[in-house]
C-alpha positions as CSV (number, residue, x, y, z in Angstrom):
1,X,256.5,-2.2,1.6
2,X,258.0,-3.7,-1.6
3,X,258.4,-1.8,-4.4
4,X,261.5,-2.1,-5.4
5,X,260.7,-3.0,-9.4
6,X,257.4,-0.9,-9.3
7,X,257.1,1.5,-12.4
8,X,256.4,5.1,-10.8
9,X,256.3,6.9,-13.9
10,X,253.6,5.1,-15.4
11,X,251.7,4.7,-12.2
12,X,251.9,7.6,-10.1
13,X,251.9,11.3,-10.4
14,X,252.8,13.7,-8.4
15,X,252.8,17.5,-9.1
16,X,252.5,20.8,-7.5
17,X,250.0,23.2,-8.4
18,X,250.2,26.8,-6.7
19,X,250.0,26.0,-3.3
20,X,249.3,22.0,-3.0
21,X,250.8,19.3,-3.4
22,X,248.9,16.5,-5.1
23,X,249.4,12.8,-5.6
24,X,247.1,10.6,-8.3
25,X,247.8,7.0,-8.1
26,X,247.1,5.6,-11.8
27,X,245.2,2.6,-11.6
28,X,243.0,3.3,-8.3
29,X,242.1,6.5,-9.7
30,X,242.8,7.5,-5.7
31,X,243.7,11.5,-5.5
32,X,245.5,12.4,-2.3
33,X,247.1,15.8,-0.7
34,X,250.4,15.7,0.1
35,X,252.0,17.7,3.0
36,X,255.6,18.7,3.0
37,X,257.3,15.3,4.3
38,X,255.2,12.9,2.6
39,X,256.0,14.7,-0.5
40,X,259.9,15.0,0.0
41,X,259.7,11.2,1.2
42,X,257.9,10.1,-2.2
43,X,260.3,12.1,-4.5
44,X,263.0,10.0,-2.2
45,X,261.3,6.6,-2.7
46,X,260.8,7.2,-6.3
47,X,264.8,8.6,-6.4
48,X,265.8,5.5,-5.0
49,X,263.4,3.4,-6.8
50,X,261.7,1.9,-4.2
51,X,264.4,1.5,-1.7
52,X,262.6,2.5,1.2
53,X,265.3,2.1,3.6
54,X,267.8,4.7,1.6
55,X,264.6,7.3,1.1
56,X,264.1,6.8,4.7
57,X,267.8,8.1,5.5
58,X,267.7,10.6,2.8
59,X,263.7,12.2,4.2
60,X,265.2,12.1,7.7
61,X,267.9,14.9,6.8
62,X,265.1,17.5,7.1
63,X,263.2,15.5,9.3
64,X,263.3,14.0,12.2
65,X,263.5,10.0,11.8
66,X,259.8,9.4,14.3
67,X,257.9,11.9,11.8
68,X,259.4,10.4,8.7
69,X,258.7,6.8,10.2
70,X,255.2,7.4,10.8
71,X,254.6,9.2,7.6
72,X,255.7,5.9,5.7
73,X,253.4,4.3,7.7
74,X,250.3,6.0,6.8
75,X,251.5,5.4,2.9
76,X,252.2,1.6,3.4
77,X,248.0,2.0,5.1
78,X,247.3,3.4,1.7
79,X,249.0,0.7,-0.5
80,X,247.1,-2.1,1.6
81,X,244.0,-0.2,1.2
82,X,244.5,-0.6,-2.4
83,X,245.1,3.1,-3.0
84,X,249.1,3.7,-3.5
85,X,251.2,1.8,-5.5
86,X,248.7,-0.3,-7.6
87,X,249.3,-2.2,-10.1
88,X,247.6,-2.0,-13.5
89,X,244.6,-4.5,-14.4
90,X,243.9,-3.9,-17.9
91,X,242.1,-6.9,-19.4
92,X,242.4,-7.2,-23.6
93,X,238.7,-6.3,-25.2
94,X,237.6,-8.0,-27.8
95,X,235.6,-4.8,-29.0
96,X,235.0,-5.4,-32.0
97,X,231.7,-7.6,-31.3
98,X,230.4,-4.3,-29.1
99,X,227.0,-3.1,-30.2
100,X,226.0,0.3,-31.7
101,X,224.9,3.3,-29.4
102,X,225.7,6.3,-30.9
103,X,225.7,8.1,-34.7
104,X,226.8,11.4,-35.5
105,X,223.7,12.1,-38.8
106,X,225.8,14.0,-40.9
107,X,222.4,15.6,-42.1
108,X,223.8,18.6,-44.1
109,X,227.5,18.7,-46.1
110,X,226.4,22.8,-46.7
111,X,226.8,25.3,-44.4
112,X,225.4,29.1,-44.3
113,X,228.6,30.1,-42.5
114,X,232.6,30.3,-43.8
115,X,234.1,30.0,-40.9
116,X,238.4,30.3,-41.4
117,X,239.6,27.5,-38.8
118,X,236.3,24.8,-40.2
119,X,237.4,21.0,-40.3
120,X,234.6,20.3,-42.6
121,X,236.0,22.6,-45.4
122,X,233.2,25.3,-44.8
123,X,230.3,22.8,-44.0
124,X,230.8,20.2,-47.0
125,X,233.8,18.0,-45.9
126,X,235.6,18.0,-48.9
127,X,233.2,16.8,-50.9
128,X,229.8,17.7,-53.1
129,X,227.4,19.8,-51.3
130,X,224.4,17.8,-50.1
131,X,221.5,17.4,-47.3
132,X,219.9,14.5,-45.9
133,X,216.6,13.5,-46.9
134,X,213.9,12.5,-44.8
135,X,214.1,8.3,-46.0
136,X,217.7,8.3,-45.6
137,X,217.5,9.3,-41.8
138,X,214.8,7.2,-41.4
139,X,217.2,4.1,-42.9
140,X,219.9,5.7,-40.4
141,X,217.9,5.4,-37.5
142,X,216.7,1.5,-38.7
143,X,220.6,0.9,-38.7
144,X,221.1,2.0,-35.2
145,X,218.2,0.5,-34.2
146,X,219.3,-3.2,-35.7
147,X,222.7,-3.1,-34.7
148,X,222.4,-1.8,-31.2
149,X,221.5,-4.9,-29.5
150,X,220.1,-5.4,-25.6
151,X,221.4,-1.3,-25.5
152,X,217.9,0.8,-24.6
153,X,219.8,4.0,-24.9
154,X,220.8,5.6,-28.1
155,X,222.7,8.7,-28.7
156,X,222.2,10.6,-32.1
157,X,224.0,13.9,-32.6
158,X,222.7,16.3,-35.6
159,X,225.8,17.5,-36.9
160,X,227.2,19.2,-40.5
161,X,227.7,21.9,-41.7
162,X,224.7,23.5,-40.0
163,X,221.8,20.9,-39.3
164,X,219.7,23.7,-39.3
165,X,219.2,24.0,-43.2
166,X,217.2,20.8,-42.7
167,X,215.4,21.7,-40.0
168,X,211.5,20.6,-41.3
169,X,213.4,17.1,-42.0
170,X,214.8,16.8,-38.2
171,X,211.5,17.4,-37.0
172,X,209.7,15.0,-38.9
173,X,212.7,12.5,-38.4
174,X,212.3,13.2,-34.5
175,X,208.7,12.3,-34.5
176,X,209.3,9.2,-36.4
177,X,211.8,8.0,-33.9
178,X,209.4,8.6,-30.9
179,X,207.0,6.8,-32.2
180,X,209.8,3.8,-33.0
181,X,210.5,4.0,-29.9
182,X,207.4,2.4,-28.3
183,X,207.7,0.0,-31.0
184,X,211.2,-1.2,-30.0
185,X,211.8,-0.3,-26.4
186,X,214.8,2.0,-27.1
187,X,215.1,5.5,-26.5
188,X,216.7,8.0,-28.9
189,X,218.7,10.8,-27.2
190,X,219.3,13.8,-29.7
191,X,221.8,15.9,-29.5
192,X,221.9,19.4,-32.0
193,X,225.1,21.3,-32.8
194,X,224.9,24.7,-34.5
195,X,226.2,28.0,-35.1
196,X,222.6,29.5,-34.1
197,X,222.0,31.2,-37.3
198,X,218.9,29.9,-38.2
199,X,218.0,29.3,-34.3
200,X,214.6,31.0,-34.5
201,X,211.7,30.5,-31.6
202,X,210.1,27.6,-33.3
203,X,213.2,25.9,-33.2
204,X,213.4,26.4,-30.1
205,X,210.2,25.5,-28.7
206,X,210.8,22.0,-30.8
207,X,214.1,21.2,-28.6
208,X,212.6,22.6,-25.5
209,X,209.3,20.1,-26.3
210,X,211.7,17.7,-27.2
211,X,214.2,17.2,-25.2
212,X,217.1,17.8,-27.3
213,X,220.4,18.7,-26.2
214,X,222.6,22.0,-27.6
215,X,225.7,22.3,-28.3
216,X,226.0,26.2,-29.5
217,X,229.4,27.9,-31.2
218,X,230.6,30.7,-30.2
219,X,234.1,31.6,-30.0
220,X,234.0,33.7,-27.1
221,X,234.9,37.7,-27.1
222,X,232.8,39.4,-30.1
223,X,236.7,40.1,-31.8
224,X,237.6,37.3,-31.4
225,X,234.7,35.3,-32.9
226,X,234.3,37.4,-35.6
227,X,237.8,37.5,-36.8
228,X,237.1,33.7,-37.7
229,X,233.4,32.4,-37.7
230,X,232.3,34.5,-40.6
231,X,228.5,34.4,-42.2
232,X,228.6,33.7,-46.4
233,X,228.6,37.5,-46.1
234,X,231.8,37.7,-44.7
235,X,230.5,40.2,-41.9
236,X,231.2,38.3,-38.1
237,X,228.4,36.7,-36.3
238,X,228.6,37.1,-32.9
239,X,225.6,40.2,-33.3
240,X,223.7,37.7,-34.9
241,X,223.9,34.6,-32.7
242,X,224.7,35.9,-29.6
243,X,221.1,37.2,-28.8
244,X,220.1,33.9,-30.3
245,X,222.3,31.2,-27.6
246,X,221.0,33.5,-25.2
247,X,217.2,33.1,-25.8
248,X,218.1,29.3,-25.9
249,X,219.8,28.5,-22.6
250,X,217.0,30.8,-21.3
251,X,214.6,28.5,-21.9
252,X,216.9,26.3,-20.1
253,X,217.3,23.4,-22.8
254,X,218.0,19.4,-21.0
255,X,221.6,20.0,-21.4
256,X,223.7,23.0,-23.2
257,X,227.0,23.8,-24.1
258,X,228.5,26.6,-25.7
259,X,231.6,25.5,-27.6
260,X,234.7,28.0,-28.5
261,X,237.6,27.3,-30.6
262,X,240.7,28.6,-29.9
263,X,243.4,29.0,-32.3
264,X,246.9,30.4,-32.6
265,X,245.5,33.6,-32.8
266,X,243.8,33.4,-29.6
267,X,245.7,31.8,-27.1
268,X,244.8,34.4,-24.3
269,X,241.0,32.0,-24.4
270,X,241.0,31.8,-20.5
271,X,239.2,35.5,-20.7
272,X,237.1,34.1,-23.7
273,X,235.9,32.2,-20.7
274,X,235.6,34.9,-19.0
275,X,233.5,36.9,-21.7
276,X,231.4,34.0,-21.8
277,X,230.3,33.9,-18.3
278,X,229.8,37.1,-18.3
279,X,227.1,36.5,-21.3
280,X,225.0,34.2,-19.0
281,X,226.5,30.7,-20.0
282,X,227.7,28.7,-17.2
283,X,228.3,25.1,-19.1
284,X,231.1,26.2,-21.7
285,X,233.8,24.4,-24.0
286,X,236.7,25.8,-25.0
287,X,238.2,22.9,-27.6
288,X,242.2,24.0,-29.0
289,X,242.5,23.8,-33.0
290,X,244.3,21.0,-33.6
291,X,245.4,19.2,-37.0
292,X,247.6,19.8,-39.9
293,X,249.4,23.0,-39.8
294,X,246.8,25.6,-41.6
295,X,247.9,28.8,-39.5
296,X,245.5,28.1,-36.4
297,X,246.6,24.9,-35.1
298,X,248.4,24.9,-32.0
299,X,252.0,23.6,-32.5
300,X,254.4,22.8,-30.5
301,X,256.1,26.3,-30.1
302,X,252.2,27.4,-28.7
303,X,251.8,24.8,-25.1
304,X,254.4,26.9,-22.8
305,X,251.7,30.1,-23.7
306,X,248.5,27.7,-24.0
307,X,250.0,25.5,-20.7
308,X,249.7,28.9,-18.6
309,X,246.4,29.9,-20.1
310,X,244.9,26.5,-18.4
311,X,246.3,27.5,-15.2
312,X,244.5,31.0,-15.5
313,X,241.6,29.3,-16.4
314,X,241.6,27.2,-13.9
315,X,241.8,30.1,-11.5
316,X,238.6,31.6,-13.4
317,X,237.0,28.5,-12.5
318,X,237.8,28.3,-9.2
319,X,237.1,32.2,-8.1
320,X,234.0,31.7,-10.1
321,X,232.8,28.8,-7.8
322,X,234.0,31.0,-4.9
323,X,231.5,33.5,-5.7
324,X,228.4,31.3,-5.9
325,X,228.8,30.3,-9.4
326,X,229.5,26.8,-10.7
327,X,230.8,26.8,-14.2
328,X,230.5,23.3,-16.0
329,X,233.5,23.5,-17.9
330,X,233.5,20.2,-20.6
331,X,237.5,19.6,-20.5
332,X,237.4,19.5,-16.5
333,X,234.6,17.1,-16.4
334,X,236.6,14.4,-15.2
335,X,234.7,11.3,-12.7
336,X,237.6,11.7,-10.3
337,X,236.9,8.9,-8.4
338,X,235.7,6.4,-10.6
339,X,237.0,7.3,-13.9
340,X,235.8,6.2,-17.3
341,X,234.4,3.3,-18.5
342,X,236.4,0.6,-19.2
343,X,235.9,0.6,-23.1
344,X,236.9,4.2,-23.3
345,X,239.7,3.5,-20.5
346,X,241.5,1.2,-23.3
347,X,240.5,2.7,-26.5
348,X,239.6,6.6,-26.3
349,X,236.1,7.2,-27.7
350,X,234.5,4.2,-29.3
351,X,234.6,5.3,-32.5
352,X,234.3,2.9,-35.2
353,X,233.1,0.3,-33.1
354,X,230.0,1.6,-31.0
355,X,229.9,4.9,-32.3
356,X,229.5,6.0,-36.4
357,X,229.4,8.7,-38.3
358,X,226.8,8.9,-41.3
359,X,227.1,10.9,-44.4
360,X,224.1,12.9,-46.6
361,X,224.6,9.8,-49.0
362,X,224.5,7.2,-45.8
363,X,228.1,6.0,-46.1
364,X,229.4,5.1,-43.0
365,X,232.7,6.4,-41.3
366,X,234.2,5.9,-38.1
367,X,234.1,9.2,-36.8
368,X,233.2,12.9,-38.6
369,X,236.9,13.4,-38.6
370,X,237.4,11.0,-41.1
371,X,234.6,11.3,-43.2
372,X,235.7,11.5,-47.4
373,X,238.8,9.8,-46.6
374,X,238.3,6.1,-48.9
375,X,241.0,4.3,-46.3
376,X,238.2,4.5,-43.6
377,X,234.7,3.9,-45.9
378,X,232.9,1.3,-43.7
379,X,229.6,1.1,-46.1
380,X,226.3,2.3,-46.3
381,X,223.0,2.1,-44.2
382,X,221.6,0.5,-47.0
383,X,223.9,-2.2,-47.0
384,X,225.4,-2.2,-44.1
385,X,229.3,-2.3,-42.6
386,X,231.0,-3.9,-46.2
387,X,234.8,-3.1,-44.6
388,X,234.5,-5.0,-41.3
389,X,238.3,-5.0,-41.4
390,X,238.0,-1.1,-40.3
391,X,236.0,-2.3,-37.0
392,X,238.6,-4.6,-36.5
393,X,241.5,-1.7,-37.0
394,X,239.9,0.4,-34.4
395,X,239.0,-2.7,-32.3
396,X,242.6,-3.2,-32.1
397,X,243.7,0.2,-31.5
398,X,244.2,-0.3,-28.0
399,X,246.1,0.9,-25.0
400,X,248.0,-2.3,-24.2
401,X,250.0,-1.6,-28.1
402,X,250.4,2.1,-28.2
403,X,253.5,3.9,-26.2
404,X,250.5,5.7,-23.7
405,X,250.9,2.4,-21.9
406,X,253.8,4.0,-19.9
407,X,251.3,7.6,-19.2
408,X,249.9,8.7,-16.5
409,X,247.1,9.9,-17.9
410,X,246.3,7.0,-20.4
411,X,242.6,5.8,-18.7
412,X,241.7,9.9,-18.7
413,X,241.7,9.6,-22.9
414,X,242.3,5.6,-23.3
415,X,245.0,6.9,-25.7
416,X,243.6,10.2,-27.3
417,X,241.7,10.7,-30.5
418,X,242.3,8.3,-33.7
419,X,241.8,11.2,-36.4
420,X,244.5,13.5,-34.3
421,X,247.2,10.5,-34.3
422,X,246.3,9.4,-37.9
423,X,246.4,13.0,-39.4
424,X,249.1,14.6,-37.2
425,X,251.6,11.1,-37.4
426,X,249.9,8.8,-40.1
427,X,249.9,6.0,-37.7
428,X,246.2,5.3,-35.2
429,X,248.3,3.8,-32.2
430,X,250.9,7.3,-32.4
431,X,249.5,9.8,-30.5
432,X,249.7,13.9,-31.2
433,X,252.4,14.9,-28.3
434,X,250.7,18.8,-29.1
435,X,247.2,17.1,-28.0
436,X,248.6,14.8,-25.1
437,X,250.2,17.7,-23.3
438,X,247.1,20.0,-23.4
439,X,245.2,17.2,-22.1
440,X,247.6,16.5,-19.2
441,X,247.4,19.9,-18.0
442,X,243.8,19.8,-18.4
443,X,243.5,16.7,-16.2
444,X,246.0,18.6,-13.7
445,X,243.7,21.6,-13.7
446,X,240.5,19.3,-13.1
447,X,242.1,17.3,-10.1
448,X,243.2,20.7,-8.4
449,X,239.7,22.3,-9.3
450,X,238.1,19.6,-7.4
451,X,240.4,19.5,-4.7
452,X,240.0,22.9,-4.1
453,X,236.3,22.6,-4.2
454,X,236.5,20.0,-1.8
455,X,237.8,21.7,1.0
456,X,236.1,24.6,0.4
457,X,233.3,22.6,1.4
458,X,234.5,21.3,4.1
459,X,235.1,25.0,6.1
């Protein structure tokens, strides 16, 4: 076994959570269990960086020397079945050729709710109220269609504001797109994400017919929601649309989330989970605020709260599964075996390269995060992509020239969200520490949850 230049930091990672002992080897993506020796004599190897012989001596103090011998032997098994101490094999992309799969239809800059935390300025994004008109999707979905090559499968999200205030449109644009796609070949998956308000039964029946994915918001506990999701009223919502989500994921929609916020004033959201489960949802999102610093960010001063709350969570999870009920939880749906594609492995999400954002107007953005902003204006679907340079830019952004090279976690988030590093550090290739630690414990919490599952299984 030679390791004596490996880099453990960046390529293994070993932590306890309550009562195991678990190991992830980076690059593998293996996950294995650690008992009491093998974990003492790993913490040795890596003290002595990788000088077996003195983490030998060291292990055998509390040990005796056979069962420390033989427990070196079943790692050096692992590392020549290619699952310990691996190397990384990250090959540079040229991604900036990729095709077009997925557009976030920014179909309404208006919104019939004020809610405090909103990213989009109350619905508008900074910018002149406006909805999407029926030719302009129809252009959208031409653009998509051009410039998504050999790629059969298309992703289009309905997003805002609330798509809702458009709804005739999105029904008409729906049926335009079915009937494109026996001319082309491709197939349009939709997705719809609203605050239920105007989630009446025949919008319902048309996502049920249609096969559209939900995403439904809803902060959680009924204080909670309302003290920030407010209706142009200003009275809370959760009443209104609670009754509504719940009608919807009756009807048991293709696929359904409902998605929380939680902010600084809420960092107890493992029992928004709970209220949640105990409204009937079992596929749930719990996403942190995170941003500038407007009062419900989570800073720095919030992760040693926000760190524990995971860890309950994780425990909700887990006794939940216990009990019969499996709760799809979005943040802990890790491929632990397999991991992520490889695009997303090196560069996070795809976005300004395979995935696009599309305003009321049709100007193109990378993402919704950075729509308004006239340093990441890529064009218009009438014209096309006139700023290639911003393709390139996030081409570029890869893992191979940022510092999450040296993570552990890097291929779970292929270097975290551009808008969070741009915003938070003005640089793309810095990322927000805030963000990176949440989503390290996250990835914790998912391993363990699964692990757990595993041999619960196996009894």
């Amino acid at each position: 076994m030679q390791i004596n230049s490996y880099d453990f930091s960046a390529n293994l990672h070993i932590y306890s959570w309550k009562d195991l002992s678990i190991l992830l080897d980076v690059n593998s993506g293996a996950i294995h269990l650690l008992d009491p020796l093998a974990y003492l004599l790993l913490q040795n190897i890596i003290a002595y960086r990788g000088h077996v012989d003195l983490a030998l001596e060291q292990t055998a103090r509390f040990y005796p020397m056979e069962e420390v011998t033989e427990a070196l032997d079943e790692l050096s098994s692992l590392q020549e079945q290619g699952a310990l101490f691996t190397h990384p094999d990250l090959p540079e992309l040229d991604l900036s050729s990729m095709n077009l799969k997925a557009i976030c239809l920014n179909v309404a800059h208006a919104c019939n709710m004020k809610c405090e935390y909103c990213f989009a300025a109350q619905g508008n994004f900074g910018l002149q109220s406006s909805l999407m008109s029926l030719d302009l999707a129809k252009q959208a979905m031409e653009f998509l269609v051009q410039n998504s090559g050999p790629i059969k499968n298309l992703e289009v999200d309905f997003f805002g504001g609330e798509p809702l205030l458009v709804f005739p449109m999105l029904r008409n644009l729906v049926s335009f797109c079915r009937e494109r796609e026996k001319e082309t070949g491709k197939r349009f998956n939709f997705t719809l994400t609203t605050n239920a308000v105007l989630l009446e039964e025949e919008v319902i029946d048309w996502v049920i017919a249609n096969d559209i994915s939900v995403i439904l918001s809803l902060d959680g506990r009924k204080a909670v929601n309302d003290q920030h999701r407010l209706l142009n009223s200003g009275e809370g919502s959760y009443d209104l649309i609670v009754p509504k989500i719940q009608q919807m994921i009756a009807r048991q929609p293709i696929s359904y989330f409902t998605r929380g916020t939680f902010t600084r004033h809420n960092l107890d959201f493992s029992q928004d989970l709970e209220h949640l489960i105990k409204l009937g949802f079992d596929c749930i999102s719990l996403e942190p605020a995170v941003g500038p610093d407007n009062g419900f960010s989570i800073l720095e001063d919030d992760l040693p709260k926000v760190l524990s709350e995971y860890e309950r969570l994780t425990e909700v999870l887990l006794e939940n599964y216990r009990q019969g009920q499996e709760i799809e939880f979005f943040h802990y749906n890790l491929n632990l075996q397999q991991g992520p594609c490889l695009a997303k492995r090196v560069t996070g999400c795809g976005a300004g390269i395979e995935y696009l954002v599309i305003t009321p107007e049709g100007e193109i953005y990378p993402c919704h995060q950075f729509v308004g902003d006239p340093d990441f204006y890529m064009g218009n679907v009438r014209s096309g992509i006139q700023n290639p340079s911003i393709v390139k830019q996030f081409a570029a952004n890869q893992l191979k020239d940022k510092e999450c090279i040296h993570c552990w976690a890097r291929y779970f988030c292929g270097g975290g969200c551009h808008a969070s590093a741009y915003y938070r550090n003005s640089d793309l290739q810095k990322p927000h520490r805030v963000s990176c630690q949440m989503h390290k414990k996250r990835i914790e919490g998912a391993i363990y949850l699964d692990l757990c599952k595993q041999m619960e299984k196996a009894r």
